[in-house]
N, C-alpha and C positions, 0 to 999 in steps of 0.2 A: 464069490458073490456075497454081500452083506444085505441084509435084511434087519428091520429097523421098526418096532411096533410102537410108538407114540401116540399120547394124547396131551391136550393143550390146554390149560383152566387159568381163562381170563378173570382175573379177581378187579372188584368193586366196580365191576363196568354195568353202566344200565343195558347193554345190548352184547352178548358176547360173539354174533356171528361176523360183524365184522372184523375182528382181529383172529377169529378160525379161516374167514374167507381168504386175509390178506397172506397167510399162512402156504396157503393149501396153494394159494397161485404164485408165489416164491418156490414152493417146491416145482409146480410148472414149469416155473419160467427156465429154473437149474436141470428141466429136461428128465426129473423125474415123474412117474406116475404113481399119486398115491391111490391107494385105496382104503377110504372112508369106511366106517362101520360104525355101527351104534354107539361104541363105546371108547374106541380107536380109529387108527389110520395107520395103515402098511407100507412104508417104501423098499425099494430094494432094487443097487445098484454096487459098484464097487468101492472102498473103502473112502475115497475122497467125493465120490459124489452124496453119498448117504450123508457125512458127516457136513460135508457143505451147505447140504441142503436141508439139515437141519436147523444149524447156523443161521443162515437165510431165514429159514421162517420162522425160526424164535422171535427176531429183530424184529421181523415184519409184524407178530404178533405184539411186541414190548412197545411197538410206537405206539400201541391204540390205550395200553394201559400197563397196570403189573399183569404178570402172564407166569404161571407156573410150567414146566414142560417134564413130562415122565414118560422116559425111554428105556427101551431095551433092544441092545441091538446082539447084534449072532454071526459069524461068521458059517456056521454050522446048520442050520434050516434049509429046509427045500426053499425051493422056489415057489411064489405064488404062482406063476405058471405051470409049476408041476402036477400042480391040484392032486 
């Protein structure tokens, strides 16, 4: 299982939630679930879904504007499930 802590900074956009919204429902759509946080967003799936799905919402972010992306992902973490 990989697990995957990203956040997303839309630069010189007057509005940045739509390029986090188009983001977050790219990861949907690839059948992940993230989970949002004040400061990040968590996914966690096996090595081609994570990494696709980050992919996926990069893009989906880059079409709205420039878009920085800061990851860290882990082979080695529990699981958010495991709480």
């Amino acid at each position: 299982m990989f697990g995957c802590q990203f956040s997303f900074y839309p630069l010189r956009q007057p509005r940045v939630s739509p390029a986090l919204d188009a983001a977050l429902a790219e990861l949907r759509d690839a059948g992940l679930h993230p989970i949002v946080g004040a400061m990040s967003t968590y996914i966690e799936g096996d090595e081609n879904s994570v990494f696709d799905g980050l992919k996926r919402a990069f893009r989906a972010a880059a079409a709205r504007g420039d878009t920085v992306l800061v990851a860290t992902v882990s082979n080695a973490c529990p699981t958010a499930c495991e709480g």
